[in-house]
C-alpha positions as CSV (number, residue, x, y, z in Angstrom):
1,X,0.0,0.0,0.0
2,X,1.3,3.7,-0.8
3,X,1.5,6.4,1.3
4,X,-0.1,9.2,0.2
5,X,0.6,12.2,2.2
6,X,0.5,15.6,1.1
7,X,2.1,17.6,4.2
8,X,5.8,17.7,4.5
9,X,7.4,16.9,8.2
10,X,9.0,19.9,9.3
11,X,12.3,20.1,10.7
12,X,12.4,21.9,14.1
13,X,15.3,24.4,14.3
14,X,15.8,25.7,18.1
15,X,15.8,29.5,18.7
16,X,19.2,30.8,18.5
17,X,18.7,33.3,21.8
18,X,16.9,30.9,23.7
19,X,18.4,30.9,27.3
20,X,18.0,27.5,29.8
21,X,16.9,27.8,32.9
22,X,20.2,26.6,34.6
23,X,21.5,30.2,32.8
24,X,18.6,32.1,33.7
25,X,18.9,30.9,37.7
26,X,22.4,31.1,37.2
27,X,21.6,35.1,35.8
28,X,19.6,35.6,38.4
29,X,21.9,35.0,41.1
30,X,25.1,36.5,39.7
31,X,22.1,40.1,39.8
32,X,21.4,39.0,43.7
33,X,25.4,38.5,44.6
34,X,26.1,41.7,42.9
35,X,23.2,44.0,44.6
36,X,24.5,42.7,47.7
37,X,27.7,43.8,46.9
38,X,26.8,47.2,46.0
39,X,24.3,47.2,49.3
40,X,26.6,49.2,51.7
41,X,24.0,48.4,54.5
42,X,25.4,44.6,54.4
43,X,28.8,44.1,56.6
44,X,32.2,44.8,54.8
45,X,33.1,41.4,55.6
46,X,30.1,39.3,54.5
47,X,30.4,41.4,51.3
48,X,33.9,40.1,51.1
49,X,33.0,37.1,51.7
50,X,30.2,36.7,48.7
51,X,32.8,38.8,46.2
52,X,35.1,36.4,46.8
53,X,32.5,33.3,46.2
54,X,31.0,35.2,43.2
55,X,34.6,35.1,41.7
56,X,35.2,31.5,42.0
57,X,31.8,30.5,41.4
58,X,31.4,28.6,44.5
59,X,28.3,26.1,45.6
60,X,27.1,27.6,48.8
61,X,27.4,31.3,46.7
62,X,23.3,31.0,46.5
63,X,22.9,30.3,50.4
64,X,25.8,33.3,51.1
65,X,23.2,35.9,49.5
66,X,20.3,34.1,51.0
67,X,21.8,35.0,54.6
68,X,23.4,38.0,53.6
69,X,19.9,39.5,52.2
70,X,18.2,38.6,55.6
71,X,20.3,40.6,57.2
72,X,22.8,38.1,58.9
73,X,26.0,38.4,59.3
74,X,28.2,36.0,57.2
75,X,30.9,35.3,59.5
76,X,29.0,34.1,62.0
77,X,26.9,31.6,59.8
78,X,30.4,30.0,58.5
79,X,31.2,29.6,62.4
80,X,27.8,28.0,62.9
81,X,28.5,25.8,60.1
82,X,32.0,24.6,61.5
83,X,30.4,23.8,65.0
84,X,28.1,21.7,63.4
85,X,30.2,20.0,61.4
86,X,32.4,19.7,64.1
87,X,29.6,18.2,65.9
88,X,29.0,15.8,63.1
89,X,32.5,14.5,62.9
90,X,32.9,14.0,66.8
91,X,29.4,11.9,66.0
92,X,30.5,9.7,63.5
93,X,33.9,9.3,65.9
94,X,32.0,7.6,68.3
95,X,29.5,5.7,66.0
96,X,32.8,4.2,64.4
97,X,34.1,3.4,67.4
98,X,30.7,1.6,68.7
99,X,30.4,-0.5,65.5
100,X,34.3,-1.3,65.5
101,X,34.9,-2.4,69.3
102,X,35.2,-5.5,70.1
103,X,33.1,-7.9,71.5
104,X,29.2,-9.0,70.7
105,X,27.0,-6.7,70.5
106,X,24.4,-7.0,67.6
107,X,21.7,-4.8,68.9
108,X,24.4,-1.7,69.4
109,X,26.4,-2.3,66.8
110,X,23.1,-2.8,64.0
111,X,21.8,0.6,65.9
112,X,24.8,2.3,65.9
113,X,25.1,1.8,62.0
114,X,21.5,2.7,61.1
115,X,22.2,5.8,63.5
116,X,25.9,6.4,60.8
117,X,24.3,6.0,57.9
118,X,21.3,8.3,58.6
119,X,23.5,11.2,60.0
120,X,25.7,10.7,56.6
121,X,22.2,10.9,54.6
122,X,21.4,14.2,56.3
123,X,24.3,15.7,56.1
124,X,24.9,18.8,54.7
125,X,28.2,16.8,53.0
126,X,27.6,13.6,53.4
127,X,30.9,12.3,50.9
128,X,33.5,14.0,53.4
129,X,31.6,12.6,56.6
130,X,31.2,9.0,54.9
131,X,34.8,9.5,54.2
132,X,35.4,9.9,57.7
133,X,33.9,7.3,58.5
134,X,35.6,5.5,56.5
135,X,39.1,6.7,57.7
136,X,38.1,6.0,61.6
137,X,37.0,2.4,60.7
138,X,40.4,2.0,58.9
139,X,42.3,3.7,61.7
140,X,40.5,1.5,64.4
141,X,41.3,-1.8,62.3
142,X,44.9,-0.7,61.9
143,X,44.9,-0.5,65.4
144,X,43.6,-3.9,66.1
145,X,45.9,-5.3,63.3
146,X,48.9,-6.8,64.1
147,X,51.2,-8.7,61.2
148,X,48.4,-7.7,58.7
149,X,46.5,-10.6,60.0
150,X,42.9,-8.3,59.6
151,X,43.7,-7.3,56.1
152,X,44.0,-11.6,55.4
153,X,41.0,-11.7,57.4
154,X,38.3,-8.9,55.1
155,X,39.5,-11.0,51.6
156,X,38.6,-14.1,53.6
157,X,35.5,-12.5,54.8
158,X,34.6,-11.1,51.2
159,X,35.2,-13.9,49.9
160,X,32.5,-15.7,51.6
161,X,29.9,-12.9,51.8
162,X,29.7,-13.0,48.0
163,X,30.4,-16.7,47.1
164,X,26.8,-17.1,45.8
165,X,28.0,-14.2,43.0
166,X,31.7,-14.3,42.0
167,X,31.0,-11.4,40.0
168,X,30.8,-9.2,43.0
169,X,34.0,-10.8,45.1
Protein backbone atom coordinates (compact mmCIF):
# COMPACT_ATOMS: atom_id res chain seq x y z
CA UNK A 1 0.00 0.00 0.00
CA UNK A 2 1.34 3.66 -0.78
CA UNK A 3 1.53 6.43 1.34
CA UNK A 4 -0.07 9.19 0.21
CA UNK A 5 0.60 12.22 2.24
CA UNK A 6 0.48 15.59 1.08
CA UNK A 7 2.10 17.57 4.16
CA UNK A 8 5.79 17.71 4.46
CA UNK A 9 7.36 16.94 8.21
CA UNK A 10 8.96 19.94 9.32
CA UNK A 11 12.31 20.13 10.74
CA UNK A 12 12.43 21.89 14.05
CA UNK A 13 15.26 24.42 14.31
CA UNK A 14 15.80 25.69 18.10
CA UNK A 15 15.76 29.53 18.74
CA UNK A 16 19.16 30.79 18.45
CA UNK A 17 18.65 33.33 21.80
CA UNK A 18 16.86 30.95 23.73
CA UNK A 19 18.38 30.88 27.26
CA UNK A 20 17.98 27.46 29.80
CA UNK A 21 16.88 27.75 32.85
CA UNK A 22 20.19 26.63 34.59
CA UNK A 23 21.46 30.19 32.80
CA UNK A 24 18.63 32.05 33.72
CA UNK A 25 18.88 30.92 37.75
CA UNK A 26 22.44 31.13 37.16
CA UNK A 27 21.63 35.07 35.84
CA UNK A 28 19.58 35.55 38.43
CA UNK A 29 21.88 35.00 41.06
CA UNK A 30 25.12 36.54 39.72
CA UNK A 31 22.10 40.12 39.83
CA UNK A 32 21.41 39.03 43.66
CA UNK A 33 25.40 38.49 44.56
CA UNK A 34 26.14 41.67 42.90
CA UNK A 35 23.23 43.98 44.60
CA UNK A 36 24.55 42.67 47.69
CA UNK A 37 27.69 43.76 46.85
CA UNK A 38 26.79 47.19 45.96
CA UNK A 39 24.30 47.17 49.26
CA UNK A 40 26.60 49.21 51.68
CA UNK A 41 23.97 48.39 54.52
CA UNK A 42 25.39 44.63 54.43
CA UNK A 43 28.83 44.06 56.61
CA UNK A 44 32.25 44.76 54.82
CA UNK A 45 33.07 41.35 55.63
CA UNK A 46 30.06 39.32 54.50
CA UNK A 47 30.36 41.42 51.34
CA UNK A 48 33.90 40.06 51.08
CA UNK A 49 33.01 37.05 51.75
CA UNK A 50 30.22 36.72 48.66
CA UNK A 51 32.81 38.84 46.18
CA UNK A 52 35.05 36.37 46.81
CA UNK A 53 32.50 33.34 46.21
CA UNK A 54 30.99 35.16 43.24
CA UNK A 55 34.62 35.15 41.65
CA UNK A 56 35.23 31.53 41.98
CA UNK A 57 31.84 30.53 41.39
CA UNK A 58 31.37 28.58 44.54
CA UNK A 59 28.27 26.11 45.60
CA UNK A 60 27.13 27.63 48.85
CA UNK A 61 27.40 31.26 46.69
CA UNK A 62 23.31 31.04 46.48
CA UNK A 63 22.93 30.29 50.41
CA UNK A 64 25.76 33.33 51.14
CA UNK A 65 23.20 35.86 49.45
CA UNK A 66 20.29 34.13 50.96
CA UNK A 67 21.77 34.97 54.59
CA UNK A 68 23.36 38.00 53.61
CA UNK A 69 19.87 39.54 52.21
CA UNK A 70 18.16 38.62 55.60
CA UNK A 71 20.26 40.63 57.16
CA UNK A 72 22.83 38.11 58.85
CA UNK A 73 25.98 38.44 59.29
CA UNK A 74 28.24 35.98 57.22
CA UNK A 75 30.86 35.30 59.48
CA UNK A 76 29.00 34.06 61.95
CA UNK A 77 26.86 31.57 59.80
CA UNK A 78 30.35 29.97 58.54
CA UNK A 79 31.22 29.56 62.41
CA UNK A 80 27.83 28.02 62.94
CA UNK A 81 28.51 25.82 60.11
CA UNK A 82 31.99 24.62 61.52
CA UNK A 83 30.37 23.79 65.05
CA UNK A 84 28.09 21.72 63.39
CA UNK A 85 30.17 20.04 61.37
CA UNK A 86 32.39 19.73 64.13
CA UNK A 87 29.65 18.18 65.94
CA UNK A 88 28.99 15.84 63.09
CA UNK A 89 32.52 14.54 62.93
CA UNK A 90 32.91 14.00 66.81
CA UNK A 91 29.40 11.87 65.98
CA UNK A 92 30.50 9.75 63.51
CA UNK A 93 33.92 9.32 65.86
CA UNK A 94 31.96 7.60 68.33
CA UNK A 95 29.47 5.66 66.00
CA UNK A 96 32.80 4.23 64.37
CA UNK A 97 34.11 3.44 67.38
CA UNK A 98 30.69 1.61 68.70
CA UNK A 99 30.41 -0.49 65.45
CA UNK A 100 34.34 -1.25 65.46
CA UNK A 101 34.93 -2.40 69.26
CA UNK A 102 35.23 -5.51 70.08
CA UNK A 103 33.08 -7.88 71.49
CA UNK A 104 29.21 -9.00 70.72
CA UNK A 105 26.97 -6.73 70.48
CA UNK A 106 24.41 -6.98 67.58
CA UNK A 107 21.73 -4.84 68.91
CA UNK A 108 24.40 -1.74 69.45
CA UNK A 109 26.45 -2.32 66.84
CA UNK A 110 23.11 -2.79 63.96
CA UNK A 111 21.76 0.59 65.91
CA UNK A 112 24.75 2.30 65.88
CA UNK A 113 25.11 1.77 61.96
CA UNK A 114 21.49 2.68 61.08
CA UNK A 115 22.23 5.83 63.49
CA UNK A 116 25.88 6.38 60.76
CA UNK A 117 24.31 5.96 57.93
CA UNK A 118 21.28 8.32 58.61
CA UNK A 119 23.45 11.23 60.01
CA UNK A 120 25.68 10.74 56.55
CA UNK A 121 22.16 10.90 54.56
CA UNK A 122 21.39 14.17 56.27
CA UNK A 123 24.27 15.74 56.07
CA UNK A 124 24.93 18.82 54.69
CA UNK A 125 28.23 16.84 53.03
CA UNK A 126 27.59 13.59 53.45
CA UNK A 127 30.87 12.29 50.90
CA UNK A 128 33.47 14.02 53.40
CA UNK A 129 31.56 12.58 56.58
CA UNK A 130 31.24 8.98 54.94
CA UNK A 131 34.80 9.50 54.18
CA UNK A 132 35.38 9.95 57.68
CA UNK A 133 33.91 7.26 58.54
CA UNK A 134 35.62 5.51 56.47
CA UNK A 135 39.07 6.68 57.70
CA UNK A 136 38.11 5.98 61.63
CA UNK A 137 37.00 2.35 60.68
CA UNK A 138 40.36 2.03 58.90
CA UNK A 139 42.32 3.67 61.69
CA UNK A 140 40.52 1.50 64.37
CA UNK A 141 41.26 -1.77 62.35
CA UNK A 142 44.94 -0.68 61.92
CA UNK A 143 44.85 -0.47 65.43
CA UNK A 144 43.60 -3.92 66.08
CA UNK A 145 45.94 -5.32 63.31
CA UNK A 146 48.91 -6.80 64.12
CA UNK A 147 51.15 -8.66 61.24
CA UNK A 148 48.42 -7.67 58.69
CA UNK A 149 46.50 -10.59 60.00
CA UNK A 150 42.89 -8.27 59.56
CA UNK A 151 43.74 -7.34 56.09
CA UNK A 152 44.01 -11.57 55.37
CA UNK A 153 40.98 -11.69 57.41
CA UNK A 154 38.31 -8.87 55.06
CA UNK A 155 39.53 -11.02 51.64
CA UNK A 156 38.63 -14.06 53.60
CA UNK A 157 35.47 -12.51 54.81
CA UNK A 158 34.58 -11.07 51.20
CA UNK A 159 35.21 -13.89 49.87
CA UNK A 160 32.49 -15.72 51.59
CA UNK A 161 29.92 -12.94 51.76
CA UNK A 162 29.70 -13.05 48.03
CA UNK A 163 30.41 -16.66 47.07
CA UNK A 164 26.76 -17.06 45.77
CA UNK A 165 28.03 -14.19 42.97
CA UNK A 166 31.66 -14.30 42.03
CA UNK A 167 31.02 -11.40 39.99
CA UNK A 168 30.83 -9.22 43.02
CA UNK A 169 33.98 -10.79 45.10
Amino acid sequence: MANHSSASVREHTPHVNRTTRTNTIINALNRRAQAVLNDKSIDPQSRAIIRYALEIDDPWLAELVRRAGAGEAIVDALVFEESRETKDHEKIAALTEMICRAGDEPDIKSAALFVLMATIQHSAHPKALANAAKYGAFIRCAEMNPYKLVDAQVEMMSRELFADNSDLS
